[in-house]
PDB file as gemmi writes it, atoms N, CA and C in Angstrom:
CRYST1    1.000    1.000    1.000  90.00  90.00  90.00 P 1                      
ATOM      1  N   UNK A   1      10.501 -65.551 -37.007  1.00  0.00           N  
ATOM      2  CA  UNK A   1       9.061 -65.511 -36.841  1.00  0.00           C  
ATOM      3  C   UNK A   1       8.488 -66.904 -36.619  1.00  0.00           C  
ATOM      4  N   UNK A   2       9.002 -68.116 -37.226  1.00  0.00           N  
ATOM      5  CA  UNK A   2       8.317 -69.338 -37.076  1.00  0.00           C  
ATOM      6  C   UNK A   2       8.799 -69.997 -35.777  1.00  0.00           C  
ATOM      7  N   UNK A   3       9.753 -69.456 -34.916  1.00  0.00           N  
ATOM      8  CA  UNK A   3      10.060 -70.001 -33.262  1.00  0.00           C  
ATOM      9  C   UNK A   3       8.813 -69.185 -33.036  1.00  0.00           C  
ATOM     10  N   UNK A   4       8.706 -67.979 -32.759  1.00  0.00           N  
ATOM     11  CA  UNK A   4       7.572 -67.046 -32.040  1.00  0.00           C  
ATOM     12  C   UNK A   4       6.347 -68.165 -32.409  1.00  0.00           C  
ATOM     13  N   UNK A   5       5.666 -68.368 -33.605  1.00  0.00           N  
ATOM     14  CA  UNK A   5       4.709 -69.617 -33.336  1.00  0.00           C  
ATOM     15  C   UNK A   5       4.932 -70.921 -33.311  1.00  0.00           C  
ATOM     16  N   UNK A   6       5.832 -71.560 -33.042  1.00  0.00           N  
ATOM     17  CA  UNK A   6       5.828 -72.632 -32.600  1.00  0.00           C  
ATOM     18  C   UNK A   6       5.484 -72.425 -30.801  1.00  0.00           C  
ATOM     19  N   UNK A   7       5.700 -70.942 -30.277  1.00  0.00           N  
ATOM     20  CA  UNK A   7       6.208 -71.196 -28.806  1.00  0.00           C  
ATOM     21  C   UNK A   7       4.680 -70.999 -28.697  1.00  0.00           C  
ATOM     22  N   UNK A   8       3.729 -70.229 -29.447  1.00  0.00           N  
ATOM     23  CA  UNK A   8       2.230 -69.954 -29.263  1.00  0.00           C  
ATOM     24  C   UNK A   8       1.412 -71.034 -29.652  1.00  0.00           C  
ATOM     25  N   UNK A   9       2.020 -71.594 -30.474  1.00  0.00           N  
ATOM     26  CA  UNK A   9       1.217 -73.440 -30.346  1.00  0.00           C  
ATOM     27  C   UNK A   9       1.168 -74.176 -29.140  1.00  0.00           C  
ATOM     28  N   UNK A  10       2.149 -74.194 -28.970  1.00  0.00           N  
ATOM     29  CA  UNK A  10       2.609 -74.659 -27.815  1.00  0.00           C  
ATOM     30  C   UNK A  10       1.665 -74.322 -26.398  1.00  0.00           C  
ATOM     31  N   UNK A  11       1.695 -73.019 -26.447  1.00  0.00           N  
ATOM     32  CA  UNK A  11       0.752 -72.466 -25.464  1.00  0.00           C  
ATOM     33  C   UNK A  11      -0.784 -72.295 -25.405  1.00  0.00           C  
ATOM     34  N   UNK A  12      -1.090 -72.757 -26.990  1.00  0.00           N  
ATOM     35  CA  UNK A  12      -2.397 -72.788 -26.928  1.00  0.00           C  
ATOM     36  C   UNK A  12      -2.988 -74.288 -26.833  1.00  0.00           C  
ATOM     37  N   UNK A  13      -1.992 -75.303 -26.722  1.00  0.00           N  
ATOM     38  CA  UNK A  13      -2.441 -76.548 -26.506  1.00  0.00           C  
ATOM     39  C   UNK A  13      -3.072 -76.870 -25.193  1.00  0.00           C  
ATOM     40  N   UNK A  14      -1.829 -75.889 -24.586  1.00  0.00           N  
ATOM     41  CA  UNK A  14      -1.984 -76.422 -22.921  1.00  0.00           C  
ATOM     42  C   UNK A  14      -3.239 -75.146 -23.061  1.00  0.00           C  
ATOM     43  N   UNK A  15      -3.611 -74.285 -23.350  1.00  0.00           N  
ATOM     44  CA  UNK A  15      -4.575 -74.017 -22.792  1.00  0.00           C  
ATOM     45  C   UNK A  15      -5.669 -74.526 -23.327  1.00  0.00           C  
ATOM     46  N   UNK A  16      -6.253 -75.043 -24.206  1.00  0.00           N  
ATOM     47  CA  UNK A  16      -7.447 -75.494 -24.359  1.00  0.00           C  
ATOM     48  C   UNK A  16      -7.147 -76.805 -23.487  1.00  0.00           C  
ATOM     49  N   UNK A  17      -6.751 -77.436 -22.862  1.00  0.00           N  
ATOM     50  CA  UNK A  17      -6.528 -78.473 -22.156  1.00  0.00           C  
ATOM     51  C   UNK A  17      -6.622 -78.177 -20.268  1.00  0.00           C  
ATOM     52  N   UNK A  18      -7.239 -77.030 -20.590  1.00  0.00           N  
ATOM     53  CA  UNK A  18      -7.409 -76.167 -19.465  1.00  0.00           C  
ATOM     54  C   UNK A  18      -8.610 -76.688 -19.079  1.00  0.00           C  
ATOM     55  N   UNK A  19      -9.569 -76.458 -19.686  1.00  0.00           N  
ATOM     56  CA  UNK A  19     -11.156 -76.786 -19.337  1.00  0.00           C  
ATOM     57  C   UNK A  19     -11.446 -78.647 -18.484  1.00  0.00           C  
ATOM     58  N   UNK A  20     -10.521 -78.635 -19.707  1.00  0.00           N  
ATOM     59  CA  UNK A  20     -10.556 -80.656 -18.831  1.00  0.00           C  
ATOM     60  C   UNK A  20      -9.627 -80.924 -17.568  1.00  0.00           C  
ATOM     61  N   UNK A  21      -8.999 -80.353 -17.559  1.00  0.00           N  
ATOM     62  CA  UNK A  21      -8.647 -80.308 -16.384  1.00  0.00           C  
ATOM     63  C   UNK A  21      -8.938 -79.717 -15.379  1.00  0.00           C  
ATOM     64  N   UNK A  22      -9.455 -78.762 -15.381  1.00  0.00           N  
ATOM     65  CA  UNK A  22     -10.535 -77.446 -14.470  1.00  0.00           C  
ATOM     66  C   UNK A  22     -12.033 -78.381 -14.198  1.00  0.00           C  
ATOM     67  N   UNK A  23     -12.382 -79.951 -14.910  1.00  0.00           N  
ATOM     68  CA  UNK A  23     -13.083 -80.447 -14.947  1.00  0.00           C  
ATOM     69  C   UNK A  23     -12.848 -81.684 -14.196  1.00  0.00           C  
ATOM     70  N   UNK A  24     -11.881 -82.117 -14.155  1.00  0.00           N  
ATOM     71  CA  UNK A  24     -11.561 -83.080 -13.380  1.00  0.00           C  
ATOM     72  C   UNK A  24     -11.138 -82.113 -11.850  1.00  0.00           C  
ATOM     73  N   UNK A  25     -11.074 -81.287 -11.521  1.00  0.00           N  
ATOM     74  CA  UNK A  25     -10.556 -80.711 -10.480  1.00  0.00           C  
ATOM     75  C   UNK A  25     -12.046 -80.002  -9.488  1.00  0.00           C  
ATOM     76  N   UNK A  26     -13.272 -80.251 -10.027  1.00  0.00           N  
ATOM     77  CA  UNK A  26     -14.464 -79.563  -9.604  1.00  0.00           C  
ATOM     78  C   UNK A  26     -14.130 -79.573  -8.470  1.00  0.00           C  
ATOM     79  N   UNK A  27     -14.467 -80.987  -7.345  1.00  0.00           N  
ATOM     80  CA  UNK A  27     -14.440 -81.136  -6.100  1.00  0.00           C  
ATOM     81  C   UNK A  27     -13.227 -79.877  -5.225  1.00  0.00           C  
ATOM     82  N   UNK A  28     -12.119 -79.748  -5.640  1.00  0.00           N  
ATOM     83  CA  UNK A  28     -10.906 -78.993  -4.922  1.00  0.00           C  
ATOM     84  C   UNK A  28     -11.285 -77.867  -5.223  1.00  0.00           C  
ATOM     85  N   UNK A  29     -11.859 -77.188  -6.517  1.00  0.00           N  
ATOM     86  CA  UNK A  29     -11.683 -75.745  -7.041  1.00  0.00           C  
ATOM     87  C   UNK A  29     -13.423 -75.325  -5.979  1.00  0.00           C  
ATOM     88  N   UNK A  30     -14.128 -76.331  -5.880  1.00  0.00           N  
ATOM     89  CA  UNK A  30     -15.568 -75.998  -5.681  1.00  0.00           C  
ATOM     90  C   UNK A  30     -15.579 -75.986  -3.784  1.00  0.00           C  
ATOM     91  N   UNK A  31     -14.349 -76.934  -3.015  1.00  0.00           N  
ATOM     92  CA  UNK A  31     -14.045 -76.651  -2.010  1.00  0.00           C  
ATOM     93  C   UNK A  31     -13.711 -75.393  -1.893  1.00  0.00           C  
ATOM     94  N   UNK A  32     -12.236 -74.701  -2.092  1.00  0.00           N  
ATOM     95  CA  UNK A  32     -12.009 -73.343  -1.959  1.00  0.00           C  
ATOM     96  C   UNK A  32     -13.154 -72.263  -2.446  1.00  0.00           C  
ATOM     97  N   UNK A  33     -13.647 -72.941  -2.993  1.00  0.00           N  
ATOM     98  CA  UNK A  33     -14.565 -71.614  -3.767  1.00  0.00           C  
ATOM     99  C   UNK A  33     -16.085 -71.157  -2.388  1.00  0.00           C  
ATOM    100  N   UNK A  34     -16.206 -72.194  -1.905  1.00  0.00           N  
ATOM    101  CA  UNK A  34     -17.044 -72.407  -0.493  1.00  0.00           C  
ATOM    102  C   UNK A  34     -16.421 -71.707   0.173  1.00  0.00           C  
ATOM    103  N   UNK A  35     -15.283 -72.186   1.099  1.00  0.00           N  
ATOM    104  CA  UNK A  35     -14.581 -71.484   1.704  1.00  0.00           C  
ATOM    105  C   UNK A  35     -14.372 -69.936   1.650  1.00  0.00           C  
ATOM    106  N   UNK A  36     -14.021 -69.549   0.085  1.00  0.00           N  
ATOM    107  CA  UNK A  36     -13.980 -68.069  -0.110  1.00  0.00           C  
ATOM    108  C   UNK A  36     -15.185 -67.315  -0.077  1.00  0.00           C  
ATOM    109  N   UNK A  37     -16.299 -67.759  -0.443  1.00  0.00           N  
ATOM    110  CA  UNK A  37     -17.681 -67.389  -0.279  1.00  0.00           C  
ATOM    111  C   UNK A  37     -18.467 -67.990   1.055  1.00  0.00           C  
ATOM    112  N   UNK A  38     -18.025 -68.509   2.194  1.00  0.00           N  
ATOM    113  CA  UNK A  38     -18.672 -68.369   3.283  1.00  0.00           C  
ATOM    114  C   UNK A  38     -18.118 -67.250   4.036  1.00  0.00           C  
ATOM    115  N   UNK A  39     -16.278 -66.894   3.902  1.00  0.00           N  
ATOM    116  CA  UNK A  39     -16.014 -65.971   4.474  1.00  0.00           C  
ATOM    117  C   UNK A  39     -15.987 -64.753   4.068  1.00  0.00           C  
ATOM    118  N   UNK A  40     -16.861 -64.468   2.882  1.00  0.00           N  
ATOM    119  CA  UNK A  40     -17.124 -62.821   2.449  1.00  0.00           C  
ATOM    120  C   UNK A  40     -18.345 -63.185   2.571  1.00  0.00           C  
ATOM    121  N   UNK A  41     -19.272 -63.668   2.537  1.00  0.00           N  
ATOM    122  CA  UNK A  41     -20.712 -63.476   2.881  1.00  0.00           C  
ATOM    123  C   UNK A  41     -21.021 -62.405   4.473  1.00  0.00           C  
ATOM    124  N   UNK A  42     -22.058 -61.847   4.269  1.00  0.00           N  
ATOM    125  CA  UNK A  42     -22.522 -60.710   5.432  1.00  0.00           C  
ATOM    126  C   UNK A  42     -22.195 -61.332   7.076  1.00  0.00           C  
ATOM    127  N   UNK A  43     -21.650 -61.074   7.471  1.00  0.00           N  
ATOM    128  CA  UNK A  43     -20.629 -61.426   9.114  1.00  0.00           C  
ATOM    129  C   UNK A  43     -19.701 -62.341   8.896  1.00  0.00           C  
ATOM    130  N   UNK A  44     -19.211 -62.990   7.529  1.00  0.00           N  
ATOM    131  CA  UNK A  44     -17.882 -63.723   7.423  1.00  0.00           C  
ATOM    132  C   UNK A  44     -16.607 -62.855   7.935  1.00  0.00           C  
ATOM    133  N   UNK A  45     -15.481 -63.078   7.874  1.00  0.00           N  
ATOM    134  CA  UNK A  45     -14.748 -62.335   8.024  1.00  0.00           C  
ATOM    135  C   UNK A  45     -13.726 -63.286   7.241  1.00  0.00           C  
ATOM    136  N   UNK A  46     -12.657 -62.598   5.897  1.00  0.00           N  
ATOM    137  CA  UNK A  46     -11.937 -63.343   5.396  1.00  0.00           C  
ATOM    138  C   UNK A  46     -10.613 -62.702   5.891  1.00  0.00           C  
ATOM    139  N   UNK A  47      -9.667 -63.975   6.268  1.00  0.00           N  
ATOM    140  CA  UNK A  47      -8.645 -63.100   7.291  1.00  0.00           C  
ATOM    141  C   UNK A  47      -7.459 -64.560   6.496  1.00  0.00           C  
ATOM    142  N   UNK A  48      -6.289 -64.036   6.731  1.00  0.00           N  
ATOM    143  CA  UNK A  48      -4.943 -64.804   6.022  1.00  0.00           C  
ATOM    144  C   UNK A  48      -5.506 -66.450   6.095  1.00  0.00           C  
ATOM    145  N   UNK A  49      -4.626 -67.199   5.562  1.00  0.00           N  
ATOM    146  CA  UNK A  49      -4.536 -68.717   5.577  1.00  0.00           C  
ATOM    147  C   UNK A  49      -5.954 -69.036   5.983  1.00  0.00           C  
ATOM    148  N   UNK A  50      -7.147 -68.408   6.041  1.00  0.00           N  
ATOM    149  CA  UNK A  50      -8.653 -68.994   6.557  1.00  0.00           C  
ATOM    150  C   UNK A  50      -8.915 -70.433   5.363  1.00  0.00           C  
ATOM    151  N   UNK A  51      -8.646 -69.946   4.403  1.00  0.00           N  
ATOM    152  CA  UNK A  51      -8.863 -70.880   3.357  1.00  0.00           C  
ATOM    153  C   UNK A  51      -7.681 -71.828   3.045  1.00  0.00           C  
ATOM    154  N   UNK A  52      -6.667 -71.831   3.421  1.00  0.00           N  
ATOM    155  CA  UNK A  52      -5.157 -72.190   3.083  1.00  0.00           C  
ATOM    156  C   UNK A  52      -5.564 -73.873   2.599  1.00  0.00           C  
ATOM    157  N   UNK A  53      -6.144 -74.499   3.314  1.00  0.00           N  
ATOM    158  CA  UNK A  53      -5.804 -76.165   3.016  1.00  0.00           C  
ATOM    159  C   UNK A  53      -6.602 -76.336   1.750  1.00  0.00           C  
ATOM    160  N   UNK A  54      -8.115 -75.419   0.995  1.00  0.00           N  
ATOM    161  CA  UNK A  54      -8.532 -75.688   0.242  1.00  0.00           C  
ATOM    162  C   UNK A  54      -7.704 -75.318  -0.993  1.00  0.00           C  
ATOM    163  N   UNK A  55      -6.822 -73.596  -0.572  1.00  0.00           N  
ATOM    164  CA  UNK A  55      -6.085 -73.462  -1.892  1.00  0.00           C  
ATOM    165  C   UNK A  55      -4.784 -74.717  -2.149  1.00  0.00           C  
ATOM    166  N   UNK A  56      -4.461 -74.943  -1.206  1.00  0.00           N  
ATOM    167  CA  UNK A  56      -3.357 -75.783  -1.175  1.00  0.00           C  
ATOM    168  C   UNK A  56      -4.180 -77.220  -2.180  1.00  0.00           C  
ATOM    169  N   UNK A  57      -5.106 -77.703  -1.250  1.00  0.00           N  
ATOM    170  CA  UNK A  57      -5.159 -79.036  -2.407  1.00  0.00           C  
ATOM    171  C   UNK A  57      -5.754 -78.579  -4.142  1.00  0.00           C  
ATOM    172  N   UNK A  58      -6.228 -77.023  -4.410  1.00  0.00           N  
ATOM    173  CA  UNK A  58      -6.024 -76.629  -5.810  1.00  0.00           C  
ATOM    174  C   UNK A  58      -4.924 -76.358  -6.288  1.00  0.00           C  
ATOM    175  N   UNK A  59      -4.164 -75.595  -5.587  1.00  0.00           N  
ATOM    176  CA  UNK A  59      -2.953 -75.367  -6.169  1.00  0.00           C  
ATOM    177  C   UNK A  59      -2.048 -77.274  -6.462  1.00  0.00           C  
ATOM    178  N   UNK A  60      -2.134 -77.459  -6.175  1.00  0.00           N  
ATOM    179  CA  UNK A  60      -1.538 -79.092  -6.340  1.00  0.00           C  
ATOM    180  C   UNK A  60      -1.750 -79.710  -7.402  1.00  0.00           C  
ATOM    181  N   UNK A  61      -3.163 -79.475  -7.568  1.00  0.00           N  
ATOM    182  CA  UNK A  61      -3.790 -79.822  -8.894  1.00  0.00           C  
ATOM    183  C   UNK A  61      -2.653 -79.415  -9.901  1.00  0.00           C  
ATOM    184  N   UNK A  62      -2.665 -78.041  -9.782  1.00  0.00           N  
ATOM    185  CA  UNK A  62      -2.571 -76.930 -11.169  1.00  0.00           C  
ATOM    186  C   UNK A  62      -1.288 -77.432 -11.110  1.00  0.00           C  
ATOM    187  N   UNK A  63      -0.571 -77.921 -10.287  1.00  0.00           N  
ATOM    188  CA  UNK A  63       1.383 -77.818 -10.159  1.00  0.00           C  
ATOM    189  C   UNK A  63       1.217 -79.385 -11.143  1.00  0.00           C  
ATOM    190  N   UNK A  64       0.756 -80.627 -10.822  1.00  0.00           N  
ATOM    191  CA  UNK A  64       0.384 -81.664 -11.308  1.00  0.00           C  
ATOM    192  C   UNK A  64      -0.223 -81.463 -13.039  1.00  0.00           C  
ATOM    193  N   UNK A  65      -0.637 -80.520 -13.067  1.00  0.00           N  
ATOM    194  CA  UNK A  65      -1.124 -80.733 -14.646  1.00  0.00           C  
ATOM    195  C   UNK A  65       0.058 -80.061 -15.362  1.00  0.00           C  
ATOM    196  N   UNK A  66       0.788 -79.185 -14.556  1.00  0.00           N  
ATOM    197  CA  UNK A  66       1.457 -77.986 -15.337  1.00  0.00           C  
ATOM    198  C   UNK A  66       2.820 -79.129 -15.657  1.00  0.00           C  
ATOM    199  N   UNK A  67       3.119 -80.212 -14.446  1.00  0.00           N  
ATOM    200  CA  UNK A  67       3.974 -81.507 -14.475  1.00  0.00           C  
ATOM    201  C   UNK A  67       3.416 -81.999 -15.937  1.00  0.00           C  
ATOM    202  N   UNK A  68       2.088 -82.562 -15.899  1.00  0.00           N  
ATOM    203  CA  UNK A  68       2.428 -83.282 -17.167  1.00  0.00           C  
ATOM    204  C   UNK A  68       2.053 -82.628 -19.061  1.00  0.00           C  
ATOM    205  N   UNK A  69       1.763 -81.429 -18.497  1.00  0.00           N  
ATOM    206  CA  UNK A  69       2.356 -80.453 -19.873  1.00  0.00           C  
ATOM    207  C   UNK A  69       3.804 -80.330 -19.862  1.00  0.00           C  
ATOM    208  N   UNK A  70       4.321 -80.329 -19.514  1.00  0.00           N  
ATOM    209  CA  UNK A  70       5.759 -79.646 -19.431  1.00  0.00           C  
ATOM    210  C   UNK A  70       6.786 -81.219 -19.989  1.00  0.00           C  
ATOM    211  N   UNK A  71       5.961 -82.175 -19.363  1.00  0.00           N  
ATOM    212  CA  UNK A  71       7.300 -83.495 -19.327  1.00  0.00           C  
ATOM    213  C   UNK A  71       7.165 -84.089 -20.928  1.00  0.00           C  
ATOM    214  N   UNK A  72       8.225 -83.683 -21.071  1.00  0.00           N  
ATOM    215  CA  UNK A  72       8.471 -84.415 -23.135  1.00  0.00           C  
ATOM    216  C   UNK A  72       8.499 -83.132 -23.822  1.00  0.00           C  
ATOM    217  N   UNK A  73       7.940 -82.045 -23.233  1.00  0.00           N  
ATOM    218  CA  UNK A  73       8.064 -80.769 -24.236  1.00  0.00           C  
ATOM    219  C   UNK A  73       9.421 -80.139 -24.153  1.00  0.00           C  
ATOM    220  N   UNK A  74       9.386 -78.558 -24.474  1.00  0.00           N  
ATOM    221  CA  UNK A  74      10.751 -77.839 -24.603  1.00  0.00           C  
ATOM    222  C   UNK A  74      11.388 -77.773 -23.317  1.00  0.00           C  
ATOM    223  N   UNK A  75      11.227 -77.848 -22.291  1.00  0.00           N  
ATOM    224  CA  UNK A  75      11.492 -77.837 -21.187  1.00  0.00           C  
ATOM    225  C   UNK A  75      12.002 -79.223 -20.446  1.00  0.00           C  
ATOM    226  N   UNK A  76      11.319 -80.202 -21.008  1.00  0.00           N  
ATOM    227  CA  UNK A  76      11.736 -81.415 -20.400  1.00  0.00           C  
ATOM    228  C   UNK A  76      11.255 -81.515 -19.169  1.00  0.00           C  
ATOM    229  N   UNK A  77      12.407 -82.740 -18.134  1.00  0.00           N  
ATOM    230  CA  UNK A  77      12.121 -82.826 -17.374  1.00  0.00           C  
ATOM    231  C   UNK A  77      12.716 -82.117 -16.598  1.00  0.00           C  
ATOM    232  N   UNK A  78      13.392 -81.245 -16.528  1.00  0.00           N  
ATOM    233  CA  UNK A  78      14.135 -80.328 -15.306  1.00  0.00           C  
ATOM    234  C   UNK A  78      13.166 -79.696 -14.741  1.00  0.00           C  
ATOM    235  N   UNK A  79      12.324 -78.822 -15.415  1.00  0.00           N  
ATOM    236  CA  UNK A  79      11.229 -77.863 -14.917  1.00  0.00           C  
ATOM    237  C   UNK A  79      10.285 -78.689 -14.173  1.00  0.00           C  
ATOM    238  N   UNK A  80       9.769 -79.510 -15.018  1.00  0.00           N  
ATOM    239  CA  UNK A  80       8.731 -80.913 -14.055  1.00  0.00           C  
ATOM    240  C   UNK A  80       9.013 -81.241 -12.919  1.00  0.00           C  
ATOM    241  N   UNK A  81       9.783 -81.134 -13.110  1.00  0.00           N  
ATOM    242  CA  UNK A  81      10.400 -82.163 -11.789  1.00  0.00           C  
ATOM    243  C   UNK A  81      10.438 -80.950 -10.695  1.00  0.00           C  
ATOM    244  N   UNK A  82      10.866 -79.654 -11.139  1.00  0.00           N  
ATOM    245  CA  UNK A  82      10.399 -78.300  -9.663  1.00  0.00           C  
ATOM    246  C   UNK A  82       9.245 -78.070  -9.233  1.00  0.00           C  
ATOM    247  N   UNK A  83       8.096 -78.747 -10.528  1.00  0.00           N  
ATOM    248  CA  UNK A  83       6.987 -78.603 -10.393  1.00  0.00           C  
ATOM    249  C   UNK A  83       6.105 -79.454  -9.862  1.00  0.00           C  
ATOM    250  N   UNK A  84       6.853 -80.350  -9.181  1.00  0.00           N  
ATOM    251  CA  UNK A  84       6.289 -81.584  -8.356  1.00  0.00           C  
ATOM    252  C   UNK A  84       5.224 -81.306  -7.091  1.00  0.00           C  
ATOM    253  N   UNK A  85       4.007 -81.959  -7.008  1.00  0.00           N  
ATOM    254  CA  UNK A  85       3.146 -80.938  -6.443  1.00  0.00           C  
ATOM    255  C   UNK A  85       4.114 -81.865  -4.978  1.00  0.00           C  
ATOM    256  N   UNK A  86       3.780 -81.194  -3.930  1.00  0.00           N  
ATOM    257  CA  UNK A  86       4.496 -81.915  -2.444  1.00  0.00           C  
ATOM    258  C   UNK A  86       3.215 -82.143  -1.492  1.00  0.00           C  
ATOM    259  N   UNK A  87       1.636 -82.439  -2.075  1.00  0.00           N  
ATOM    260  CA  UNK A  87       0.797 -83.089  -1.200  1.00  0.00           C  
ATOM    261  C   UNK A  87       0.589 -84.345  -1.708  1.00  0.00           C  
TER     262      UNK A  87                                                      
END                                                                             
């Protein structure tokens, strides 16, 4: 029982560490978020990859933070290191 919460500590660190980082990321998350709401607005049309470069520089973010939760914890650096953002 005391692995099962150590692994939920663990997981609740990185998530309250969510907000600050969702905070430093406004500009990228607030790009795509344009993007997704000009092309569902009334005559948008949202069609594959329309948005691709805005999710791409969020997703980068998220690969980059998930890098430096992960590096020194149970995982080490093996996982980090797959999680290397590539922009």
């Amino acid at each position: 029982m005391s692995a099962n919460r150590a692994v939920w500590g663990r997981v609740r660190s990185r998530l309250r560490a969510f907000p600050e980082h969702l905070a430093a990321w406004a500009a990228q998350a607030a790009a795509y978020g344009r993007c997704v709401q000009a092309s569902t607005a009334p005559g948008g049309r949202l069609s594959k990859d329309l948005c691709a470069r805005g999710f791409e520089a969020l997703r980068c973010c998220f690969a980059a933070a998930a890098k430096k939760t992960l590096k020194g914890g149970l995982l080490g650096g093996a996982l980090s290191t797959a999680l290397t953002p590539i922009c």
